[in-house]
C-alpha positions as CSV (number, residue, x, y, z in Angstrom):
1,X,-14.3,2.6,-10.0
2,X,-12.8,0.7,-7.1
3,X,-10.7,3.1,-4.6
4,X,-8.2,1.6,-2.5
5,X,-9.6,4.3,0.7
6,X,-12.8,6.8,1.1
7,X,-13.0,9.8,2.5
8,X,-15.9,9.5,4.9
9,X,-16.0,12.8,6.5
10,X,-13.4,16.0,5.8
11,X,-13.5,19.1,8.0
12,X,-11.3,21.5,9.3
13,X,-8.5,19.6,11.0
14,X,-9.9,16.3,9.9
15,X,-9.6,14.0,7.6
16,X,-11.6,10.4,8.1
17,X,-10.6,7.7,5.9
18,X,-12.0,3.9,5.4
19,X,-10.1,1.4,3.6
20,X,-11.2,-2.1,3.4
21,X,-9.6,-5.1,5.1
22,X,-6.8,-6.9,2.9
23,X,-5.9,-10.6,3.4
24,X,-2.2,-10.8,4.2
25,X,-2.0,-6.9,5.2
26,X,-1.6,-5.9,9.1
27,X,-0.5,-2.0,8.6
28,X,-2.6,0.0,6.4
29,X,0.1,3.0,5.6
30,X,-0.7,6.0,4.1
31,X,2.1,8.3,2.7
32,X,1.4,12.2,1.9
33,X,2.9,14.9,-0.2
34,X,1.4,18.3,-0.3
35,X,1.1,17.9,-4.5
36,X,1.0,14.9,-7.0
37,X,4.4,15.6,-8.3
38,X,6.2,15.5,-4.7
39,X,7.8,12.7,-2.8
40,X,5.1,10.7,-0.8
41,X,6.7,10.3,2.7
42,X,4.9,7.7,5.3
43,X,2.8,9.7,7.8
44,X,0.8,7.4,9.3
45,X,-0.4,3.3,9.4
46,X,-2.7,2.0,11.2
47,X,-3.1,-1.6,12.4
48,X,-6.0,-3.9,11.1
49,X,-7.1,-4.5,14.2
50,X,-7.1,-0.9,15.8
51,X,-7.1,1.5,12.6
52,X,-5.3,4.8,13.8
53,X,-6.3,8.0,15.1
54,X,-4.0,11.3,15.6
55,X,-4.1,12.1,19.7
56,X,-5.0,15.6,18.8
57,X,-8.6,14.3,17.2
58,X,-11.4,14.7,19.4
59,X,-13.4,11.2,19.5
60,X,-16.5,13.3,19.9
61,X,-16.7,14.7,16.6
62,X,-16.5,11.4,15.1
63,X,-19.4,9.6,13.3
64,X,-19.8,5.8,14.3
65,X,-18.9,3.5,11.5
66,X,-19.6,-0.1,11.4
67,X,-16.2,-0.7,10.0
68,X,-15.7,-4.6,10.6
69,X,-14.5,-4.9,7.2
70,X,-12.5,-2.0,7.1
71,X,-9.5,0.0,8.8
72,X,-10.0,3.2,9.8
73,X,-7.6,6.2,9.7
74,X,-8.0,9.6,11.2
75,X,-6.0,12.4,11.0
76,X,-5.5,16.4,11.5
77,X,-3.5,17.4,8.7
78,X,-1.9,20.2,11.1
79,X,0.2,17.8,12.8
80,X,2.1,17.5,9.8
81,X,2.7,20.6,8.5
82,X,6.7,20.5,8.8
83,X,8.9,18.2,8.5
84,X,8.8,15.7,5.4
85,X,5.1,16.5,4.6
86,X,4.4,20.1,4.8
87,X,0.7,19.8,4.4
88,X,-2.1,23.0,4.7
89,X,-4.7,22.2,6.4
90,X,-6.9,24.5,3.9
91,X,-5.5,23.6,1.2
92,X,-4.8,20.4,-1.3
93,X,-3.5,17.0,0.1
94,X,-2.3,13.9,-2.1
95,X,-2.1,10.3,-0.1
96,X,-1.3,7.1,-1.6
97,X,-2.0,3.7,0.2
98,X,0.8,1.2,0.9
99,X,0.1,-2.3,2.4
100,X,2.0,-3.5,4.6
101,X,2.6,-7.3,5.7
102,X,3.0,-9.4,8.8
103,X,6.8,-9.2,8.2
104,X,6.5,-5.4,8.2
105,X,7.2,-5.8,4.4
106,X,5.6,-2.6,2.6
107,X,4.1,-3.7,-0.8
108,X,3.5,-1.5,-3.8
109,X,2.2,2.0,-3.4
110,X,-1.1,2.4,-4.9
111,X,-3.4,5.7,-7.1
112,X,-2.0,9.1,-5.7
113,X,-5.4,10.5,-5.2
114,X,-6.4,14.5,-3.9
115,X,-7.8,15.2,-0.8
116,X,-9.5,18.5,-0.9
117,X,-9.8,21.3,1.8
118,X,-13.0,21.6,3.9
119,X,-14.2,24.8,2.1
120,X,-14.0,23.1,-1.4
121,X,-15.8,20.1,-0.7
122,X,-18.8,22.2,-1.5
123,X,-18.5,22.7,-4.8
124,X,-18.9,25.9,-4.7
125,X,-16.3,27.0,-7.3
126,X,-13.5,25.4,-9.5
127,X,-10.5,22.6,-8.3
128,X,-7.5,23.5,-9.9
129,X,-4.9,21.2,-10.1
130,X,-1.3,22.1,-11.5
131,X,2.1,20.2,-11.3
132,X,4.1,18.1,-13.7
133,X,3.1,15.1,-15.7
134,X,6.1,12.6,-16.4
135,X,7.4,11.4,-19.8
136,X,5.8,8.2,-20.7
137,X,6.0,6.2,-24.0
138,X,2.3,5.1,-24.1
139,X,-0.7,5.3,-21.6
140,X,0.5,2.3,-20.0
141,X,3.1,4.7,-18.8
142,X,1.2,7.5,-17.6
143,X,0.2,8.9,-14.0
144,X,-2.8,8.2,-12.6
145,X,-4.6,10.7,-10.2
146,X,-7.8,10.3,-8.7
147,X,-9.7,13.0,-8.1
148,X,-12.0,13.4,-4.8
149,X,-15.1,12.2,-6.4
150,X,-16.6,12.3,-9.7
151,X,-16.1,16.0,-11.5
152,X,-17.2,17.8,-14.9
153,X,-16.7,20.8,-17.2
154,X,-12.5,19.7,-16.8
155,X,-10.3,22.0,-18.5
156,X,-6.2,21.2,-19.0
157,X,-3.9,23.2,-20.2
158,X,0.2,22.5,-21.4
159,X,1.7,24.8,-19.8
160,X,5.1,24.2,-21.2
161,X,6.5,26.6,-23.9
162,X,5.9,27.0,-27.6
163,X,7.9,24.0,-29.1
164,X,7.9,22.0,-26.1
165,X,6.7,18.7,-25.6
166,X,3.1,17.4,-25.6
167,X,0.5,16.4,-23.4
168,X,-1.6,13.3,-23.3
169,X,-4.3,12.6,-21.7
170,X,-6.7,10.2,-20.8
171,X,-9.8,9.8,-18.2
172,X,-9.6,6.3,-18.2
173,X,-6.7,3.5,-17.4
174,X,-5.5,2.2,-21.2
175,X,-8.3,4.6,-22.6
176,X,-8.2,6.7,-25.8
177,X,-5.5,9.8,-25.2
178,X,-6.1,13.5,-26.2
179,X,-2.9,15.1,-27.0
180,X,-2.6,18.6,-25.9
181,X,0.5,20.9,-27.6
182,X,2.1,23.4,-25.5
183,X,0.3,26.7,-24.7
184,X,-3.1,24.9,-25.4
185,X,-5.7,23.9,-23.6
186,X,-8.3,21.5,-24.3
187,X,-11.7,21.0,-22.8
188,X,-13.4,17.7,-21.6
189,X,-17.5,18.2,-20.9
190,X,-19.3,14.8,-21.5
191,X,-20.0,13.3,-18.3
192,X,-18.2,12.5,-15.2
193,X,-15.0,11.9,-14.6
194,X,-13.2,10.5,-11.7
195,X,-9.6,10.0,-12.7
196,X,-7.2,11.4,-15.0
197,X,-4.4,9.9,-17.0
198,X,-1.4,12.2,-17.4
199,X,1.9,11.7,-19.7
200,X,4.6,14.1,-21.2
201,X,5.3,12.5,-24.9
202,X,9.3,12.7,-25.0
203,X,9.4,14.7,-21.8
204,X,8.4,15.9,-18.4
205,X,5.1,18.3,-19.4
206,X,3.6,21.0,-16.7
207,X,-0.1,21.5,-16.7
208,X,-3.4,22.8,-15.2
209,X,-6.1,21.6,-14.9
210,X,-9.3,22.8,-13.4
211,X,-12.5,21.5,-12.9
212,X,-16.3,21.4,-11.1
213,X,-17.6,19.0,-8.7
214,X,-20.2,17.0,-10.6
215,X,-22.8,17.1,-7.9
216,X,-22.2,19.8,-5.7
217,X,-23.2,19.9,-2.0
């Protein structure tokens, strides 16, 4: 699957990101929210010619890249733990790409995809996810979140009450749903996975889910 940015290298108070080099695009914008279901608010873009990196990241602890067809954006989550953002630096991050023109015009944002903490990038135990999936009246309409990298053993629960609305879900864009009714979970174990495709049918739907890295560290 195509990403729109890769995490190169995630540590404590560091995040390294590559994105490649779009035609038409001078700011490469990333927007943040401290879970899926949040308002994204722009924290940083960087320049196709310069990238961006936060003052407070020490260029010594970075890994050269040959980049020349990418952008390259580094960050330390810390520095935006208040205002807008209020990220953890040990815990979950979501950031979504925006492109933006040589008119300063920013385009469409794209996958809302999770950035895990340092200490989970191991794989040493289970990602839980949990937050709200929006009503949608086919997959077409559903939320699309892309997880770190390519996980297994996924369980997802409804987590609305008995009577409530259902869940669907899919691990593929415009791919065959599962429907989940409320206070159920369901369990997903063939293969890999690297997205998932969330929608509440006839309403807003909470859920869990959890999951394994599919090649731990």
């Amino acid at each position: 699957m195509d990403r729109e940015f890769t995490v190169v290298r995630r540590r404590a108070n560091l995040v390294d990101i590559l994105t490649p080099k779009r035609t038409g695009v001078q700011g490469y914008r990333l927007k943040a929210a401290a879970n899926f279901d949040l308002t994204f608010n722009t924290m940083i873009t960087g320049d196709i010619g310069t990238g961006h990196l936060d003052a407070s990241v020490d260029t010594r602890v970075l890994t050269p890249l040959n980049n020349r067809d990418r952008v390259r954006l580094v960050f330390d989550p810390a520095n935006y733990s208040g205002g807008p953002w209020n990220l953890v630096d040990t815990d979950h991050i979501w950031l979504q790409f925006f492109p933006v023109d040589f008119a300063g015009a920013e385009g469409s944002g794209g996958v809302r995809t999770l950035v895990l903490p340092d200490d989970e990038e191991k794989g040493q135990g289970r990602v839980i996810i949990r937050g709200s999936a929006p009503n949608g009246a086919s997959v077409a309409n559903s939320l699309q979140l892309n997880l770190p990298f390519k996980m297994r053993n996924v369980y997802i629960r409804n987590n609305e009450a008995s009577g409530g609305d259902e869940l669907a879900v899919a691990s593929r864009p415009g791919g065959a749903e599962r429907l989940i009714a409320p206070q159920e979970e369901a369990e997903f174990f063939e293969g890999g996975t690297e997205l998932l495709m969330v929608r509440g049918v006839g309403g807003a739907v909470n859920f869990t889910a959890s999951m394994t890295h599919l090649l731990p560290l």
